[in-house]
N, CA, C and O atoms as a GROMACS GRO file, in nm:
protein
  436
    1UNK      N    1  -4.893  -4.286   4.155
    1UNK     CA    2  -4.895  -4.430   4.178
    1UNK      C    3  -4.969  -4.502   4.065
    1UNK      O    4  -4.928  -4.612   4.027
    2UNK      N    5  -5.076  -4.444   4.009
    2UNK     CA    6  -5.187  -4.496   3.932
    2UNK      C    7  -5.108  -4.478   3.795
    2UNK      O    8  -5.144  -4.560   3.711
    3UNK      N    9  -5.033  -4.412   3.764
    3UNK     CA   10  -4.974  -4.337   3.645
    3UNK      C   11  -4.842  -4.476   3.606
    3UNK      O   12  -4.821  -4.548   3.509
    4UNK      N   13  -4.788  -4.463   3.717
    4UNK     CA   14  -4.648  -4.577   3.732
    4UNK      C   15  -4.691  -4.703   3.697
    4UNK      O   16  -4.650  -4.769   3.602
    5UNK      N   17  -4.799  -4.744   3.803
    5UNK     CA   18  -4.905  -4.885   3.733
    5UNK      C   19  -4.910  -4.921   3.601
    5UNK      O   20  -4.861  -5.022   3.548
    6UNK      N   21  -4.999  -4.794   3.531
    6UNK     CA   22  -5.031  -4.811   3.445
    6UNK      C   23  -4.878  -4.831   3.294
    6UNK      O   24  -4.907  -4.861   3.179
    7UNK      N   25  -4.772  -4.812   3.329
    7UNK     CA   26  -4.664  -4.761   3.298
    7UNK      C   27  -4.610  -4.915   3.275
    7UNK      O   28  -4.536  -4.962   3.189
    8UNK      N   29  -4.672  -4.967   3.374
    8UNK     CA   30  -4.514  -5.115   3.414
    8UNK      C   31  -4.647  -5.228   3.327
    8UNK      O   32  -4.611  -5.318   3.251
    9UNK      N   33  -4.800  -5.198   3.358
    9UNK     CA   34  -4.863  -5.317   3.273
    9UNK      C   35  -4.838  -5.298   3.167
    9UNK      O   36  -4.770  -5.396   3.133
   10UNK      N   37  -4.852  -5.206   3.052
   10UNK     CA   38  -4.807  -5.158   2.918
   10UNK      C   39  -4.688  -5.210   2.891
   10UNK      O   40  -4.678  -5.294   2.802
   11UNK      N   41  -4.596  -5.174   2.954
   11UNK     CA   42  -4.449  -5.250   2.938
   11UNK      C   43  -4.393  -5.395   2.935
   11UNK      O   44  -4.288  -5.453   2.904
   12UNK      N   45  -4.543  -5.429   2.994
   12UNK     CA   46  -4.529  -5.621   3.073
   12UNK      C   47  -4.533  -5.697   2.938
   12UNK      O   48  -4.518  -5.820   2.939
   13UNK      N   49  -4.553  -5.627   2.818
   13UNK     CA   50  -4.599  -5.678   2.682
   13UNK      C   51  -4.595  -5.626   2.578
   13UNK      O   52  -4.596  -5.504   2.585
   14UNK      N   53  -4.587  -5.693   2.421
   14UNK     CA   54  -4.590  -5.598   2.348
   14UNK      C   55  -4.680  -5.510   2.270
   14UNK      O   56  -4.680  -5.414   2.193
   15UNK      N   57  -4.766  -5.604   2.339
   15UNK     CA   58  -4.913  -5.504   2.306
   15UNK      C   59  -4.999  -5.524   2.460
   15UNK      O   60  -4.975  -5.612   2.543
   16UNK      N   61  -5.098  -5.424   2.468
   16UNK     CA   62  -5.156  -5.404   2.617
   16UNK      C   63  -5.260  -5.300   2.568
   16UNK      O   64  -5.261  -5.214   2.481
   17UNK      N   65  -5.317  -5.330   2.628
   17UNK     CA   66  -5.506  -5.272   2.605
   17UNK      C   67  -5.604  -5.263   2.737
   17UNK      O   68  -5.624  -5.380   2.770
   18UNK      N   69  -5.658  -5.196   2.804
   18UNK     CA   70  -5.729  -5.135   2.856
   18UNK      C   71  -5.892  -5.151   2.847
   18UNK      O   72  -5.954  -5.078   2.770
   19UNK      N   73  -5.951  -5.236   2.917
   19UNK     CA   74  -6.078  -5.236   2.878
   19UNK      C   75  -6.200  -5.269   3.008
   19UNK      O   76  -6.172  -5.261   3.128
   20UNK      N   77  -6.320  -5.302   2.960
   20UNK     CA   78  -6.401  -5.314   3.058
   20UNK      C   79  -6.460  -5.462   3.012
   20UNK      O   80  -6.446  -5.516   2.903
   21UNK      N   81  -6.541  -5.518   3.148
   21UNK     CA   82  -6.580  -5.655   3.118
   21UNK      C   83  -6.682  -5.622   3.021
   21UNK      O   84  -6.688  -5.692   2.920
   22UNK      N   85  -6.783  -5.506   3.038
   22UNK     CA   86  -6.942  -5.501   2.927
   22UNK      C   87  -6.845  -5.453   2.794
   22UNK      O   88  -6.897  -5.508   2.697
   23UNK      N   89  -6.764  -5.399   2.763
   23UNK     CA   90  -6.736  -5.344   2.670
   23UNK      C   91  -6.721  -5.442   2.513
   23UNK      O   92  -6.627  -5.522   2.506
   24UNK      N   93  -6.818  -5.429   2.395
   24UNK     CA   94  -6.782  -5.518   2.302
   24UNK      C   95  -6.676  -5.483   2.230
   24UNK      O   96  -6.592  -5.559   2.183
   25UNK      N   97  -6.682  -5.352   2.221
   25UNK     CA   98  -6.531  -5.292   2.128
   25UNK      C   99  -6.385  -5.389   2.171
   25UNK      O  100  -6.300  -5.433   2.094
   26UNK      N  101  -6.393  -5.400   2.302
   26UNK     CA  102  -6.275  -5.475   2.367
   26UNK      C  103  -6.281  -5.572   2.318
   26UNK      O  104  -6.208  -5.616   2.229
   27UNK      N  105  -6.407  -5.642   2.388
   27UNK     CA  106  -6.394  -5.796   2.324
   27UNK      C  107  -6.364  -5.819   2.156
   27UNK      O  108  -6.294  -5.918   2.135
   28UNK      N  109  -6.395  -5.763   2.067
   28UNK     CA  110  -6.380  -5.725   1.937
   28UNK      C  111  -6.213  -5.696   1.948
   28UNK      O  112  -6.147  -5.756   1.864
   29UNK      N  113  -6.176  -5.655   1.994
   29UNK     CA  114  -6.038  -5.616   1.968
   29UNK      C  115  -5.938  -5.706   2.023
   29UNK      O  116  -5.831  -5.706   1.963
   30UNK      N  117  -5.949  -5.779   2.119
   30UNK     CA  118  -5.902  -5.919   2.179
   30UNK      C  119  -5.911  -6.037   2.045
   30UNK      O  120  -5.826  -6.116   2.005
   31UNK      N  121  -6.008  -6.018   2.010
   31UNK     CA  122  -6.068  -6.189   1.888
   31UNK      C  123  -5.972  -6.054   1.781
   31UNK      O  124  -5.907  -6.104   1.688
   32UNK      N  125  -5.967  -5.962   1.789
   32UNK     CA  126  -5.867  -5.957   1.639
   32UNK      C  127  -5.776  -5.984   1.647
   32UNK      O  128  -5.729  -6.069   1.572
   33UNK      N  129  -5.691  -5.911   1.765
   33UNK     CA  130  -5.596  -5.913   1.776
   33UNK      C  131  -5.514  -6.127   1.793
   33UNK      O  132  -5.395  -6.158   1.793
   34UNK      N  133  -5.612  -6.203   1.803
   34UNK     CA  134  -5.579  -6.322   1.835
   34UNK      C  135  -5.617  -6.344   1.679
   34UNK      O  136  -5.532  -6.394   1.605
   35UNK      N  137  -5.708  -6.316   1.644
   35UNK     CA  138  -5.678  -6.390   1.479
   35UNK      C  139  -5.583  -6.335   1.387
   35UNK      O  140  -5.573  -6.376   1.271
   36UNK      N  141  -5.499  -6.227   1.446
   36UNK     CA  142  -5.374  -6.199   1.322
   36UNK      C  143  -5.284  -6.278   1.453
   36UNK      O  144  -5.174  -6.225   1.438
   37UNK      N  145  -5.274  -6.345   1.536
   37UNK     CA  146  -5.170  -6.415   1.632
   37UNK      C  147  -5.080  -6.358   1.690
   37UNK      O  148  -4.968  -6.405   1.711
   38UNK      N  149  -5.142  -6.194   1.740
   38UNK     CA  150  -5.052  -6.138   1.806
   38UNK      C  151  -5.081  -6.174   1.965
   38UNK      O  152  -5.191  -6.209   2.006
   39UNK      N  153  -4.978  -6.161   2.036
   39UNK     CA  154  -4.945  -6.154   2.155
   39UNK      C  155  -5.010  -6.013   2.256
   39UNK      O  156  -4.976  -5.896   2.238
   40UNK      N  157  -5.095  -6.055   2.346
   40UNK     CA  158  -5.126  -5.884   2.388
   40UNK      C  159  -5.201  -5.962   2.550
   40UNK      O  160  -5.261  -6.069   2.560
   41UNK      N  161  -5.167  -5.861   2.660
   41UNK     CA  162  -5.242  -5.869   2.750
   41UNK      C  163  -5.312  -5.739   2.798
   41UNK      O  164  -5.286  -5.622   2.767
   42UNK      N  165  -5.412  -5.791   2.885
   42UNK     CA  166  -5.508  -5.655   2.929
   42UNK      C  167  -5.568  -5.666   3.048
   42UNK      O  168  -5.574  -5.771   3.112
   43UNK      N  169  -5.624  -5.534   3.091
   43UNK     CA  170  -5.672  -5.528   3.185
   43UNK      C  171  -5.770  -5.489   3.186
   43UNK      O  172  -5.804  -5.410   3.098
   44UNK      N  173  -5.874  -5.537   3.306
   44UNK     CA  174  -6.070  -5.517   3.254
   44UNK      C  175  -6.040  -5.370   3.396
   44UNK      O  176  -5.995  -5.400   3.506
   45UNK      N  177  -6.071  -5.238   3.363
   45UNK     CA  178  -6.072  -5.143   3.484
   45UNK      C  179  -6.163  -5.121   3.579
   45UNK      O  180  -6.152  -5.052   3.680
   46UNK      N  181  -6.305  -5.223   3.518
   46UNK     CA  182  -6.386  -5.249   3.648
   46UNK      C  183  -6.380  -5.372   3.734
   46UNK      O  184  -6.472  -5.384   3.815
   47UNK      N  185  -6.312  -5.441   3.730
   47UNK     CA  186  -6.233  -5.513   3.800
   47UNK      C  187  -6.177  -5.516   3.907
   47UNK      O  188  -6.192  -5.576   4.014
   48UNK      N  189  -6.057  -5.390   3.834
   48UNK     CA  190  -5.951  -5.372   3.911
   48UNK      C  191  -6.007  -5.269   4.074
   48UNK      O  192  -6.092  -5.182   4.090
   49UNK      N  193  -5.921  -5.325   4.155
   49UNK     CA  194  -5.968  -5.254   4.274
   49UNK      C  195  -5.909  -5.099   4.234
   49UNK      O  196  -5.994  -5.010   4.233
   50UNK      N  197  -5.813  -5.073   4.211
   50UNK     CA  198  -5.766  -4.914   4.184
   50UNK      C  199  -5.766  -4.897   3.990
   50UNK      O  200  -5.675  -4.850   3.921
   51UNK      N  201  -5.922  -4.962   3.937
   51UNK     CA  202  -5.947  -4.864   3.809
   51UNK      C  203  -5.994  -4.769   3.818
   51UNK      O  204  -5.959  -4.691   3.730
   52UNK      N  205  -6.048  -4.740   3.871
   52UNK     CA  206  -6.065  -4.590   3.850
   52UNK      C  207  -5.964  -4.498   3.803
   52UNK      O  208  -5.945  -4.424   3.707
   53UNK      N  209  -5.891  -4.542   3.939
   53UNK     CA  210  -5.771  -4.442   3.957
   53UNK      C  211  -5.681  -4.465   3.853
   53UNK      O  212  -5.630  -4.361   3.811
   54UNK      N  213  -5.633  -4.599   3.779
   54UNK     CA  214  -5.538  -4.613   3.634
   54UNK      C  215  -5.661  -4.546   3.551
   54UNK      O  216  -5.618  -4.432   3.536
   55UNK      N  217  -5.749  -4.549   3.508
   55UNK     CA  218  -5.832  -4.443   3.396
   55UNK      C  219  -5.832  -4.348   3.403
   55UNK      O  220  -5.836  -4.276   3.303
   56UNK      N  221  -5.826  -4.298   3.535
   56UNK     CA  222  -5.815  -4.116   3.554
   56UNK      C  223  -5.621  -4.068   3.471
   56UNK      O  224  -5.570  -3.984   3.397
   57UNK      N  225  -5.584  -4.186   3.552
   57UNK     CA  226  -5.464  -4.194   3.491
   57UNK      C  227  -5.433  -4.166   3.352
   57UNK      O  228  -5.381  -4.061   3.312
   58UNK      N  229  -5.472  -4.277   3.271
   58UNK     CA  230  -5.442  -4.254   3.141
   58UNK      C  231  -5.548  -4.147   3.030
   58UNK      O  232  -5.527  -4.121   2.912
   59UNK      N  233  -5.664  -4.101   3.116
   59UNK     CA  234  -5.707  -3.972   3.054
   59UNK      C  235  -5.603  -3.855   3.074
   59UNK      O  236  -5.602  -3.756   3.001
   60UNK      N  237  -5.518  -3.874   3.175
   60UNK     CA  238  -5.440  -3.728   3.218
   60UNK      C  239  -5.310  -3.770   3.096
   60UNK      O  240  -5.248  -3.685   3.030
   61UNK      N  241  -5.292  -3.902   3.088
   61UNK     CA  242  -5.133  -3.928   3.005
   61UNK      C  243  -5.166  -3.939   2.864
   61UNK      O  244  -5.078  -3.903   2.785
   62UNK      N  245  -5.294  -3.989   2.811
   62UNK     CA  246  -5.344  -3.996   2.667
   62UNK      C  247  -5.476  -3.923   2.615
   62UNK      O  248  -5.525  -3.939   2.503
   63UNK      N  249  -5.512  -3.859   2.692
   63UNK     CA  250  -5.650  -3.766   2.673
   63UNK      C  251  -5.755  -3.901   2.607
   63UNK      O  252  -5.827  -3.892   2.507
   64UNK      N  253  -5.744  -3.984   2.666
   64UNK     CA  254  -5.839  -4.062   2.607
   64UNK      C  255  -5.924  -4.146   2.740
   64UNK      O  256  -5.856  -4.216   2.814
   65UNK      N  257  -6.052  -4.136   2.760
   65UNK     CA  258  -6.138  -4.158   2.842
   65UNK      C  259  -6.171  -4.312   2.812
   65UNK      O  260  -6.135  -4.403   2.886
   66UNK      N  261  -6.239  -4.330   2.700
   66UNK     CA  262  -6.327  -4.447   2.672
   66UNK      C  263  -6.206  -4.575   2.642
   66UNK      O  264  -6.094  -4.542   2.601
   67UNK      N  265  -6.233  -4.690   2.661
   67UNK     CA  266  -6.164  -4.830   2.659
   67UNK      C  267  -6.241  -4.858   2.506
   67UNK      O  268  -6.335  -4.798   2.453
   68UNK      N  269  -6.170  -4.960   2.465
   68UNK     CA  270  -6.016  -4.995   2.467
   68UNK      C  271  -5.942  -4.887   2.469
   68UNK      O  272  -5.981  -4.792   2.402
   69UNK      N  273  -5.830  -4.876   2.540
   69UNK     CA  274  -5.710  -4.793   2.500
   69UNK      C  275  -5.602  -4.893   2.520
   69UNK      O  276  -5.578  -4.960   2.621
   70UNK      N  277  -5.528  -4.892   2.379
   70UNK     CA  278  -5.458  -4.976   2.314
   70UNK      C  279  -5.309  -4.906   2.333
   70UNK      O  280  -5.293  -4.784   2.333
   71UNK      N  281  -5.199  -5.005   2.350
   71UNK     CA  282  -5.094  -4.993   2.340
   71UNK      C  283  -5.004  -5.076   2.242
   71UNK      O  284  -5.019  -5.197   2.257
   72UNK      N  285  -4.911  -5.040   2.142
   72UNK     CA  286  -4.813  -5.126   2.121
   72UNK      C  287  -4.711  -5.105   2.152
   72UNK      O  288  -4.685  -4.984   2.150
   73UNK      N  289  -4.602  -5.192   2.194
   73UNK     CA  290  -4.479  -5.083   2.155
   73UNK      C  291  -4.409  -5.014   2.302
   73UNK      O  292  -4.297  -4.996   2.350
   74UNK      N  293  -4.564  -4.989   2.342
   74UNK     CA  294  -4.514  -4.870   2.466
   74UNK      C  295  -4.589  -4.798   2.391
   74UNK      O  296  -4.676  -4.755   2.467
   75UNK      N  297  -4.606  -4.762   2.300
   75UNK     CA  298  -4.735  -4.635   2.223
   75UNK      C  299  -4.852  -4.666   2.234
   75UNK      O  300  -4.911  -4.772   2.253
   76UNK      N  301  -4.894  -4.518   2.216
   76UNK     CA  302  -5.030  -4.543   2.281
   76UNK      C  303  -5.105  -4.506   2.149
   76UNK      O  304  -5.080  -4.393   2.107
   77UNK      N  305  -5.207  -4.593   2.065
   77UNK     CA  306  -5.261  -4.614   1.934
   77UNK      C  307  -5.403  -4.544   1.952
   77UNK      O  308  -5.450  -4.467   1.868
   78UNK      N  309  -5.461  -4.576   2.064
   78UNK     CA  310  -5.577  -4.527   2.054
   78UNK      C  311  -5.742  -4.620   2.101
   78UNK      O  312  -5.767  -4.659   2.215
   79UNK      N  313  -5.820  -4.636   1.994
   79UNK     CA  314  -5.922  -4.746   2.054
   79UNK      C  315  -5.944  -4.818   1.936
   79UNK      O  316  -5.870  -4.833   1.839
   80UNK      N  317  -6.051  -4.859   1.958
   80UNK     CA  318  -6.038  -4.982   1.823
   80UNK      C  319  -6.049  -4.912   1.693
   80UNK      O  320  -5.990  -4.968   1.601
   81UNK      N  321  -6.116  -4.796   1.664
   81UNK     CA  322  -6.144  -4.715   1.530
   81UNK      C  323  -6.009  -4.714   1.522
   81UNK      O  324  -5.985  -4.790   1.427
   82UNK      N  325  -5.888  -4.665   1.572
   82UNK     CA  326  -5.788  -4.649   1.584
   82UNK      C  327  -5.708  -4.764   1.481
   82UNK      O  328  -5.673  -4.765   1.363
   83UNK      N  329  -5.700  -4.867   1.608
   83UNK     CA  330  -5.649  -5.001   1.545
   83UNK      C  331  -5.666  -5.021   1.396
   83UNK      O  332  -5.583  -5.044   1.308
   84UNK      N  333  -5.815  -5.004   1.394
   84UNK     CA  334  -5.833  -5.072   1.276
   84UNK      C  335  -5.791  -4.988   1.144
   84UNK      O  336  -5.745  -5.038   1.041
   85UNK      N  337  -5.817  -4.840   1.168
   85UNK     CA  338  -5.773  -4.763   1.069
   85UNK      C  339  -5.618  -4.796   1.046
   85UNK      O  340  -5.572  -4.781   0.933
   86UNK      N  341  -5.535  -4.841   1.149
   86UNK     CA  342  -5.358  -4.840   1.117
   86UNK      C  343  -5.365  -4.988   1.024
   86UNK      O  344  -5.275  -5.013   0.944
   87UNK      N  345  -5.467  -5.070   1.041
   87UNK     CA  346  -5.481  -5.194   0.974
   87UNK      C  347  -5.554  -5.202   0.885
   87UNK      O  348  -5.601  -5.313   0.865
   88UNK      N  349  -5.601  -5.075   0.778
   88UNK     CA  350  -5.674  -5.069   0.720
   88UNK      C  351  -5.583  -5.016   0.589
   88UNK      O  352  -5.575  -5.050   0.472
   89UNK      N  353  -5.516  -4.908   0.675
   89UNK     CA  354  -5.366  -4.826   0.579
   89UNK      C  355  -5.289  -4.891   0.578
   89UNK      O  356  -5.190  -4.818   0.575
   90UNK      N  357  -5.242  -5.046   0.579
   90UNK     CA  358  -5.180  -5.166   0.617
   90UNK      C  359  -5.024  -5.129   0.725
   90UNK      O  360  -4.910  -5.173   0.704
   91UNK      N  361  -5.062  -5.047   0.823
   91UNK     CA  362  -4.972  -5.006   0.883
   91UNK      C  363  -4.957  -5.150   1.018
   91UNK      O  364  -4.858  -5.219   1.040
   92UNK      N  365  -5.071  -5.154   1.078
   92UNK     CA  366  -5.106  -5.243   1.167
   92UNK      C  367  -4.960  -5.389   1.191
   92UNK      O  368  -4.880  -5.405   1.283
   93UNK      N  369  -4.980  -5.460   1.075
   93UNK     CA  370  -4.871  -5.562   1.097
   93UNK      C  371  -4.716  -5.543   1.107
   93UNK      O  372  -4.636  -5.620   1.160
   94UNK      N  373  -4.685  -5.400   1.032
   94UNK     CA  374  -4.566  -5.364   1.084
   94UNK      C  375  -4.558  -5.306   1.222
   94UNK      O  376  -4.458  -5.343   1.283
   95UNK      N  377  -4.610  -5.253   1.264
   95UNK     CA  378  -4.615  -5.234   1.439
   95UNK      C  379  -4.613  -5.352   1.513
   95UNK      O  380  -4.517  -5.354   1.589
   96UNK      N  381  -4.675  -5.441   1.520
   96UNK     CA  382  -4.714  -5.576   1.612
   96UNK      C  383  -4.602  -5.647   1.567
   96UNK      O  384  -4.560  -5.711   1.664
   97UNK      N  385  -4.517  -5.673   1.446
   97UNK     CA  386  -4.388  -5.709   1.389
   97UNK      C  387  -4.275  -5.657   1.479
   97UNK      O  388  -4.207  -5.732   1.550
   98UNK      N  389  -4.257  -5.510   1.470
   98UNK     CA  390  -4.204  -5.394   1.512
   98UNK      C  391  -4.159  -5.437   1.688
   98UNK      O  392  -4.045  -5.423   1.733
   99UNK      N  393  -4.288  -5.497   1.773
   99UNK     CA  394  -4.281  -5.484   1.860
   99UNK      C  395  -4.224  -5.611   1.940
   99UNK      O  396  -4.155  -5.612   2.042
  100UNK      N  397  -4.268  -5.704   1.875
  100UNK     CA  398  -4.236  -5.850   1.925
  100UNK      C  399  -4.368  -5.913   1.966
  100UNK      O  400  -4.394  -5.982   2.064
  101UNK      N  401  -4.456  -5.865   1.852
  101UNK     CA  402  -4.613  -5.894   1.944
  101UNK      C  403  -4.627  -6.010   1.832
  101UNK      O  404  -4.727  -6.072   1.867
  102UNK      N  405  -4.583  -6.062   1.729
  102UNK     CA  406  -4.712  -6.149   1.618
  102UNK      C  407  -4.520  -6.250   1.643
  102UNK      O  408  -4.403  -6.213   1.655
  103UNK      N  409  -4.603  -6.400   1.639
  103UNK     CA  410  -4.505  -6.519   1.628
  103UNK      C  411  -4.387  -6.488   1.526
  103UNK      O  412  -4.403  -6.430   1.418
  104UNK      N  413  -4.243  -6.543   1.586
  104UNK     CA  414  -4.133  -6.534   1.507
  104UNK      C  415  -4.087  -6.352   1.445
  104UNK      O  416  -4.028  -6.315   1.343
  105UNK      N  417  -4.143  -6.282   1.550
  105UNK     CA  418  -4.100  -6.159   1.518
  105UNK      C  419  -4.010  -6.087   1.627
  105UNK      O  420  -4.037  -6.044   1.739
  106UNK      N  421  -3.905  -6.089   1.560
  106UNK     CA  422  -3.841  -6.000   1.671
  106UNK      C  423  -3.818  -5.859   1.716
  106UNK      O  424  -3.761  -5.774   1.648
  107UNK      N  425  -3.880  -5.835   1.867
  107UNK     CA  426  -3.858  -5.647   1.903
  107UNK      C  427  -3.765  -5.546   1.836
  107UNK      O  428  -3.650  -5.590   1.822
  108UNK      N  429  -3.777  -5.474   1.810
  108UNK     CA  430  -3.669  -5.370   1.717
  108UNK      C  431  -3.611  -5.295   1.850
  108UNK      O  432  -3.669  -5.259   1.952
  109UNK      N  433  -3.463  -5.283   1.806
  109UNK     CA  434  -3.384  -5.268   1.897
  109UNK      C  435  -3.315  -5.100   1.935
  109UNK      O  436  -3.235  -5.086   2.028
   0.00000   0.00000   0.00000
């Protein structure tokens, strides 16, 4: 159930991220992701009445525990070291392009 959840928010967008309300990495990764003008929604997992259960989730589907856990695409990128390294190897804007996430870009088909 927690797995499927987590499945259909990722999908709701072209980018989707995973985070907590204390977490600064998140917040850091929200203000980036809005100053290159991409499109992305998220979810805070202490919040949510069944986070737990989507985190247990996506440790079993991405071996990754700690938030952010970032999606584009439907792929799963990683956390912000992540991000930033694909935007560092200037990979970053072709993905968010790629996906339909940054203005006047259209999803690849």
């Amino acid at each position: 159930m927690a797995m499927e959840k987590a499945k259909e928010l990722i999908s709701s967008s072209p980018v989707f991220f995973f985070s907590k309300t204390y977490c600064d990495a998140c917040k850091e990764v929200g203000e980036f992701l809005l100053q290159l003008g991409a499109k992305y929604k998220m979810v805070e997992l202490d919040v949510e009445s069944d986070g737990a259960e989507l985190q247990s989730a996506l440790v079993e589907w991405t071996g990754q525990r700690l938030v952010p856990n970032i999606f584009i695409g439907g792929n799963h990128i990683g956390g912000k070291a992540d991000l930033m390294k694909k935007h560092k190897e200037g990979y970053l804007i072709t993905l968010l392009t790629e996906a339909g996430a940054l203005p006047n870009s259209n999803p690849a088909v």
